[in-house]
C-alpha positions as a Markdown table, in Angstrom:
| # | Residue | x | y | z |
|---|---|---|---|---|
| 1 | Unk | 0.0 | 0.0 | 0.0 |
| 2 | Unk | 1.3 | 3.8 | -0.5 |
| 3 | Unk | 1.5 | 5.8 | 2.1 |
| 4 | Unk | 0.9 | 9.1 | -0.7 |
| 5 | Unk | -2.7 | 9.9 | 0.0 |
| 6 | Unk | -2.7 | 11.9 | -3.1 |
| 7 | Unk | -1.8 | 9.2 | -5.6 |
| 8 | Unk | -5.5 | 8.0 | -6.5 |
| 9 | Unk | -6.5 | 11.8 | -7.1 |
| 10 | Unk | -3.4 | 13.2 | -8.6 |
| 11 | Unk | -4.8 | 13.0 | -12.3 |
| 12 | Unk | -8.4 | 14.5 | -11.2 |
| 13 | Unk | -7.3 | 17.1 | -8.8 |
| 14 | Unk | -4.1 | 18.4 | -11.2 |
| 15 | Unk | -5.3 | 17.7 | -14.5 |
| 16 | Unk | -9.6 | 17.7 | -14.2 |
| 17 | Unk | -10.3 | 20.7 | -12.1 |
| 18 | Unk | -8.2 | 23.0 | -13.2 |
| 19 | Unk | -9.3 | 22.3 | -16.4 |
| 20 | Unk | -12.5 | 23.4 | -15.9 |
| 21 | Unk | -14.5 | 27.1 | -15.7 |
| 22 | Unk | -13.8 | 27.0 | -11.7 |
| 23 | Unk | -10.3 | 25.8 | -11.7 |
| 24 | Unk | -9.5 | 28.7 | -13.8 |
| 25 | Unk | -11.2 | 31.1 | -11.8 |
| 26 | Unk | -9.5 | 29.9 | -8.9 |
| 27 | Unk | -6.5 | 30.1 | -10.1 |
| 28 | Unk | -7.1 | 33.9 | -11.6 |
| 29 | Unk | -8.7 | 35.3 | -8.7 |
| 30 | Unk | -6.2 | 34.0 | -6.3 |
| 31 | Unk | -3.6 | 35.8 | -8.7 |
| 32 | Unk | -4.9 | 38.3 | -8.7 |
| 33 | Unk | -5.1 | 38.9 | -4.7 |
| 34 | Unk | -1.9 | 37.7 | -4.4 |
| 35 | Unk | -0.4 | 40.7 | -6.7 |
| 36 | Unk | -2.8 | 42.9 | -4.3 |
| 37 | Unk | -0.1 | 42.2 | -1.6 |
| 38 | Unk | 2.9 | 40.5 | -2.5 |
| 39 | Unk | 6.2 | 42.4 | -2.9 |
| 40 | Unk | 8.0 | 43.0 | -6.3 |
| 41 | Unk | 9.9 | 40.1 | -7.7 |
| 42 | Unk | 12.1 | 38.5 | -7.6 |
| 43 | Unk | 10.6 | 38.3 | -4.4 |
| 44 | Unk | 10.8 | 34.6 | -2.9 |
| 45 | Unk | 7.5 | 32.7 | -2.2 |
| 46 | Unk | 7.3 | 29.6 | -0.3 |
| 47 | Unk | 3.7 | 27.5 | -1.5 |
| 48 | Unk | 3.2 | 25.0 | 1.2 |
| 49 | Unk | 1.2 | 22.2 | 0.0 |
| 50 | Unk | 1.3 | 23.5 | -3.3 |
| 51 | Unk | 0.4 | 20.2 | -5.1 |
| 52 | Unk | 1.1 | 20.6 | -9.0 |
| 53 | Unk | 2.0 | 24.4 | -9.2 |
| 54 | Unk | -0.9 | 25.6 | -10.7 |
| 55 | Unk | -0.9 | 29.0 | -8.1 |
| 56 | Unk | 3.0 | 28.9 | -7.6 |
| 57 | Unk | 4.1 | 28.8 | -11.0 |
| 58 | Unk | 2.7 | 31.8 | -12.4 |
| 59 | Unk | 4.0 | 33.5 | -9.9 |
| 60 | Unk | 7.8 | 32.2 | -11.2 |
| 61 | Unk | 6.3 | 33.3 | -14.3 |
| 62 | Unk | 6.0 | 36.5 | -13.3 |
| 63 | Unk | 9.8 | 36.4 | -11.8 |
| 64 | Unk | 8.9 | 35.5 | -8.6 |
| 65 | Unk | 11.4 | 32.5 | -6.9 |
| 66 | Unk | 9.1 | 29.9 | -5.8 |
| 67 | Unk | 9.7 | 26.7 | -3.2 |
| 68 | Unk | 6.7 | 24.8 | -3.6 |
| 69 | Unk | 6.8 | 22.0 | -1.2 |
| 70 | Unk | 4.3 | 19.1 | -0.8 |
| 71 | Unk | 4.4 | 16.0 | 0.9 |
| 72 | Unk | 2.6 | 13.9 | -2.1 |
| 73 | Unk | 5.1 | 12.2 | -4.4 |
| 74 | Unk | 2.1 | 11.6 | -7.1 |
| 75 | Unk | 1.3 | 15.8 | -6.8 |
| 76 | Unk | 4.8 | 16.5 | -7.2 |
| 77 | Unk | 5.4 | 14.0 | -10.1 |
| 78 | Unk | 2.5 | 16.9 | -11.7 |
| 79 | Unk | 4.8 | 19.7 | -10.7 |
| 80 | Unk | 8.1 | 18.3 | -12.4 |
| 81 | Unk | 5.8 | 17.5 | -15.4 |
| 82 | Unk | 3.9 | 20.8 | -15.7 |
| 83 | Unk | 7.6 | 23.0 | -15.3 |
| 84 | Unk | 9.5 | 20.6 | -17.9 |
| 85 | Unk | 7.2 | 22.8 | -20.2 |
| 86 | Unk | 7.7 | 26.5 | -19.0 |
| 87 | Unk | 10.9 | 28.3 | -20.3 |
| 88 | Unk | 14.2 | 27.4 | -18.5 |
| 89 | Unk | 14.3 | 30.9 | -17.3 |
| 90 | Unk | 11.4 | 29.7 | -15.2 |
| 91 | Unk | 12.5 | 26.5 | -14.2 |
| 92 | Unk | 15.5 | 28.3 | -12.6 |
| 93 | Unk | 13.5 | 30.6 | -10.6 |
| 94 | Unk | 11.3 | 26.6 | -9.1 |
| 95 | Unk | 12.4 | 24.8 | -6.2 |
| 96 | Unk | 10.2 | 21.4 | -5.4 |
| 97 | Unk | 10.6 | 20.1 | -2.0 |
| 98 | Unk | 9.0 | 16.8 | -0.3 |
| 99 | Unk | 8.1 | 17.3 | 2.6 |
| 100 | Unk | 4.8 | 18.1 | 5.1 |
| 101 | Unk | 3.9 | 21.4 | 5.7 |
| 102 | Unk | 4.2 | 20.6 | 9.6 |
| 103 | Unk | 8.0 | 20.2 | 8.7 |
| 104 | Unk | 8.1 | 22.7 | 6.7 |
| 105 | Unk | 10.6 | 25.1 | 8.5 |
| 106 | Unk | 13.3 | 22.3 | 9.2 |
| 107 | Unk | 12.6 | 21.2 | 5.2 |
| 108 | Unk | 13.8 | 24.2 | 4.0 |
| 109 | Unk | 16.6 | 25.0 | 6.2 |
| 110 | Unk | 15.1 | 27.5 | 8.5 |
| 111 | Unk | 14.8 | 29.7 | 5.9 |
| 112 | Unk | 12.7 | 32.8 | 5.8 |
| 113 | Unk | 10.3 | 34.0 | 2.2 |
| 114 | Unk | 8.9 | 36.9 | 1.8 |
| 115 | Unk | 5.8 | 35.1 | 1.5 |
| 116 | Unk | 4.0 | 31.4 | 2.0 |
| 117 | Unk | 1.5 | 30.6 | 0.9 |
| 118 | Unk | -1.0 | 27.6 | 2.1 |
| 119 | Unk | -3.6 | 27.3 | -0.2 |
| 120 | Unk | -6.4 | 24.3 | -0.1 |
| 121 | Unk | -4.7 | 22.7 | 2.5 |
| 122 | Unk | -6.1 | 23.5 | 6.4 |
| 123 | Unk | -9.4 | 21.9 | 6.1 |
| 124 | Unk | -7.5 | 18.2 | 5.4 |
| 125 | Unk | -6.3 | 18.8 | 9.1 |
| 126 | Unk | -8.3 | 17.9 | 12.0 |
| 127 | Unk | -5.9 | 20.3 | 14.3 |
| 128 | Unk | -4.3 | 23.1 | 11.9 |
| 129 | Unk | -2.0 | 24.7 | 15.0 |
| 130 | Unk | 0.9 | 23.2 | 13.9 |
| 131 | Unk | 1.0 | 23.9 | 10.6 |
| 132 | Unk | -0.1 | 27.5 | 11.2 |
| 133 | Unk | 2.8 | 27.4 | 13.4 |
| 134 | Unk | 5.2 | 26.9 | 10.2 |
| 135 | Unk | 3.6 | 28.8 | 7.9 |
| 136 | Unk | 3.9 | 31.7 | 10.5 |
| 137 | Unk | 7.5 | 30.9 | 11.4 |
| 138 | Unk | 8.3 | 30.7 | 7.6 |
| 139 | Unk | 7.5 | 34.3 | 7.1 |
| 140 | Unk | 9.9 | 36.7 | 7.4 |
| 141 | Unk | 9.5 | 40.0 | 9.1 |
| 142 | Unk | 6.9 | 42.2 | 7.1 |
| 143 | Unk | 6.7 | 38.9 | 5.1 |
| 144 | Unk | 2.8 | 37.8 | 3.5 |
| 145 | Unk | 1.2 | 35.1 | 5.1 |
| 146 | Unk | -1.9 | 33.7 | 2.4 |
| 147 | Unk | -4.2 | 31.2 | 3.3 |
| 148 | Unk | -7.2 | 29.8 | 1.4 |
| 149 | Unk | -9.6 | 27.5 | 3.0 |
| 150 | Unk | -12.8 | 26.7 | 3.3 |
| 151 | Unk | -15.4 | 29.1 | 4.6 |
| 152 | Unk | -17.2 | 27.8 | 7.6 |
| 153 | Unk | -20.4 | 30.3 | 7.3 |
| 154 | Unk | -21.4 | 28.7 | 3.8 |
| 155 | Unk | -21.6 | 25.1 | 4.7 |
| 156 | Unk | -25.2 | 25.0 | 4.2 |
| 157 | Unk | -25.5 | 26.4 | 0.4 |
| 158 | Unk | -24.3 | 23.5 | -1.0 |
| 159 | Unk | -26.9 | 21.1 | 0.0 |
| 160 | Unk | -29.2 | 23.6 | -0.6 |
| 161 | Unk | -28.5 | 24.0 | -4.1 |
| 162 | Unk | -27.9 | 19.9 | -4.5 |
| 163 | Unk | -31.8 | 19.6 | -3.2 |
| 164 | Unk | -30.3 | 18.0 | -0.2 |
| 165 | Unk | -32.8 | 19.5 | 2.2 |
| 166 | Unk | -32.1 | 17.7 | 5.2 |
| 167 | Unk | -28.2 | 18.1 | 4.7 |
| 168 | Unk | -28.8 | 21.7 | 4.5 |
| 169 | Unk | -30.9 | 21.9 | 7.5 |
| 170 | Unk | -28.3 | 20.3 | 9.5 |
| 171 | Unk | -25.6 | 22.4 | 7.5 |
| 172 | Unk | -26.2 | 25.5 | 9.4 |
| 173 | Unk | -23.7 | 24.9 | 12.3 |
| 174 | Unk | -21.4 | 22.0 | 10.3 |
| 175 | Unk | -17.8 | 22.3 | 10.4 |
| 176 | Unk | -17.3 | 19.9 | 7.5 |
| 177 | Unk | -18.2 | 17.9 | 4.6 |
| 178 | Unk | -17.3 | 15.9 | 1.9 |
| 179 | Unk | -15.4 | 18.0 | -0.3 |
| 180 | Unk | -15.8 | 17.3 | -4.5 |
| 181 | Unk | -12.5 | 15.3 | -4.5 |
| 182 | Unk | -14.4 | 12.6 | -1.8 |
| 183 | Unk | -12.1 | 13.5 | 0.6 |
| 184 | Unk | -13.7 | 14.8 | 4.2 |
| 185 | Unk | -13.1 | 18.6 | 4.8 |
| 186 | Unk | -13.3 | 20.6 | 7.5 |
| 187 | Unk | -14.3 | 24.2 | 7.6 |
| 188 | Unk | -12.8 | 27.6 | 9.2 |
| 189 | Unk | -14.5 | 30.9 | 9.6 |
| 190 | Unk | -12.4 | 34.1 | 8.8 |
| 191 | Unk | -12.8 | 35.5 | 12.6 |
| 192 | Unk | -11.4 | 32.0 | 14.1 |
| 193 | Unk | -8.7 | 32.4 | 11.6 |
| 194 | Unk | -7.8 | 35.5 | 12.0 |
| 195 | Unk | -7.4 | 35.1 | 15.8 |
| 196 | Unk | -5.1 | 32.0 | 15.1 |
| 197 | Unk | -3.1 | 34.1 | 13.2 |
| 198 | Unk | -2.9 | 36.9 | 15.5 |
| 199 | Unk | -1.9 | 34.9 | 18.3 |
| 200 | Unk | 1.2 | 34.1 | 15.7 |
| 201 | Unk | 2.0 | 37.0 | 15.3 |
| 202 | Unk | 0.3 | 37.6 | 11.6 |
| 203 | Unk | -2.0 | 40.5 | 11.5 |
| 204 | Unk | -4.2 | 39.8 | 9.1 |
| 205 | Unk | -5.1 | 42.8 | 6.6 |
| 206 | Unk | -7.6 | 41.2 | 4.2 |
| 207 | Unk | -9.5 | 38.6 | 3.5 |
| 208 | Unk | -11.7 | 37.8 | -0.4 |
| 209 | Unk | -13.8 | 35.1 | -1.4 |
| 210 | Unk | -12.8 | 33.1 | -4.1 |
| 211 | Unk | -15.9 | 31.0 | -5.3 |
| 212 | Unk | -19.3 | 31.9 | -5.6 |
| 213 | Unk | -21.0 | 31.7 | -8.7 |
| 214 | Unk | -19.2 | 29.0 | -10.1 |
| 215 | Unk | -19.5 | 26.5 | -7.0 |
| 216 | Unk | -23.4 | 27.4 | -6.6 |
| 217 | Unk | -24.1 | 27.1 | -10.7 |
| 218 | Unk | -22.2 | 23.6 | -10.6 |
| 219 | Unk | -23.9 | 22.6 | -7.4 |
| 220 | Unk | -27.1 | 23.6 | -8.8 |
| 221 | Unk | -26.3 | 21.0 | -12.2 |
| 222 | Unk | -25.5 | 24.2 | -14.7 |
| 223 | Unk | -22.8 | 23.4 | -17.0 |
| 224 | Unk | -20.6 | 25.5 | -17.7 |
| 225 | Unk | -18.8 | 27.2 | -20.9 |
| 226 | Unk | -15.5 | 27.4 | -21.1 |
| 227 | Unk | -15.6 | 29.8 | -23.6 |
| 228 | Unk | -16.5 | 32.0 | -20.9 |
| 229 | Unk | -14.1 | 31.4 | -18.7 |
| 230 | Unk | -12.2 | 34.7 | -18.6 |
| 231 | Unk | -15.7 | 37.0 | -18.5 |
| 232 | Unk | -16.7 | 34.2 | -15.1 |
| 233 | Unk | -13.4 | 35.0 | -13.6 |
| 234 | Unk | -13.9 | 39.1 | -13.9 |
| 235 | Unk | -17.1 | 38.6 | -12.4 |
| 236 | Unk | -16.0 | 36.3 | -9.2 |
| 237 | Unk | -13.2 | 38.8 | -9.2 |
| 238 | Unk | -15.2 | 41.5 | -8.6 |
| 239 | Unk | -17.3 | 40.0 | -6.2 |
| 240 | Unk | -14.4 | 38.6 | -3.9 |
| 241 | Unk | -13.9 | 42.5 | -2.8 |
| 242 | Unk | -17.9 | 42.9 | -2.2 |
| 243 | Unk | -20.0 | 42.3 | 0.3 |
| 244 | Unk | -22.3 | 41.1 | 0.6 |
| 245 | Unk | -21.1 | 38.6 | -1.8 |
| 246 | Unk | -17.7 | 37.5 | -0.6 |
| 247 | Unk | -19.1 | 35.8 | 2.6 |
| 248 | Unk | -21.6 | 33.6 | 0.5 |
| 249 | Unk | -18.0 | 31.9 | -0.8 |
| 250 | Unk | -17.6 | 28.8 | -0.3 |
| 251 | Unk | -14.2 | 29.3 | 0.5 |
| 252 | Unk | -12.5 | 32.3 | 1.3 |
| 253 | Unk | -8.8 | 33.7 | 1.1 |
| 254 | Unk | -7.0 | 35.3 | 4.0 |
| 255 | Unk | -3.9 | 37.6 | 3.6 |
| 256 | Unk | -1.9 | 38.5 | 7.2 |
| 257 | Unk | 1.4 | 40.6 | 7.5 |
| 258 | Unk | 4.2 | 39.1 | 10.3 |
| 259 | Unk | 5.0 | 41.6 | 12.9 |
| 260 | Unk | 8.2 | 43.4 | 11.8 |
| 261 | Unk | 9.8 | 42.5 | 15.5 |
């Protein structure tokens, strides 16, 4: 037996969903937040759990050096494979690691980026201190902490739009589900968050959605075009900055500064 979790869902997690009218808009609008806050490149970027690179490597793309470390050798068979076909100049700027992220500090040397991210990766965790913990200590001073996870005051939308009524009744005060991959999830709520960070010394200075009308059209059974792809991801852009629309998300994205001290 392998001990890689990720090796039955490497294919439909790297090459299926981002394939797709919502991997693209995740992708995009996370971007797009992340330029929001991250310093200038060449800037160095540590993407804990990063999986196949599909948030990381644009970011080397766009001169960035990137250490994406993951503790999945089926996801990072998907990295090596996606950066064999960027330009060298961009290979040179990506680092893949094995390792978890709750070792993440002593796998890269106790080396401090000038931002980590951690996207998609809390709600696998029944207790996230620890890796909260790296992903804090990884930063350095004034560095950008970025988390995406899922968002705890949602959990009952999609049931709902599934016409699981019951499930959505008892939805209202869940902490977790059965996320699209089959794999349980667990949920966090910004506030909860935030503290967690604070008490890390992170203060967090924004927070977006990233999925709205994407994850409630597919819930609902729309298909959708990928011809539209780019006009969806303007719109979910836009409405990651709004309220009252960011908090119907189903996940959200959090962005914290370390303390300079």
């Amino acid at each position: 037996m392998s001990d890689d979790a990720w090796a039955g869902l490497a294919d439909k997690f790297a090459d299926e969903a981002y394939a797709t009218v919502k991997g693209h808009v995740r992708t995009h609008v996370l971007h797009q937040q992340l330029l929001e806050h991250l310093p200038a490149p060449p800037a160095t970027v540590l993407d804990v759990g990063g999986g196949a690179g599909h948030q990381s490597f644009p970011l080397a793309e766009a001169g960035y050096d990137v250490t994406l470390l993951d503790p999945s050798p089926a996801m990072l068979d998907k990295a090596r494979q996606r950066l064999e076909r960027l330009p060298a100049d961009v290979q040179r700027r990506v680092t893949l690691l094995r390792a978890d992220g709750e070792a993440a500090g002593e796998a890269v040397g106790g080396r401090r980026f000038a931002a980590v991210l951690c996207h998609g990766v809390l709600g696998y965790l029944d207790d996230p201190g620890p890796l909260l913990d790296q992903l804090a200590g990884c930063a350095e001073p004034g560095g950008v902490v970025s988390i995406m996870t899922a968002n705890g005051h949602a959990m009952a939308v999609r049931p709902a739009m599934e016409q699981r009524w019951a499930d959505a009744l008892a939805s209202f005060d869940a902490t977790g589900e059965i996320g699209v991959l089959g794999v349980p999830g667990r949920a966090d709520t910004v506030e909860e968050l935030s503290e967690s960070l604070r008490n890390r010394g992170v203060e967090p200075v924004n927070w977006y959605g990233v999925w709205l009308f994407v994850d409630w059209l597919e819930f609902g059974g729309t298909k959708l075009n990928l011809g539209d792809a780019d006009q969806v991801a303007a719109v979910e852009l836009e409405a990651s900055r709004r309220d009252p629309y960011r908090g119907l998300s189903r996940v959200f994205h959090l962005v914290g500064l370390r303390e300079s001290s």
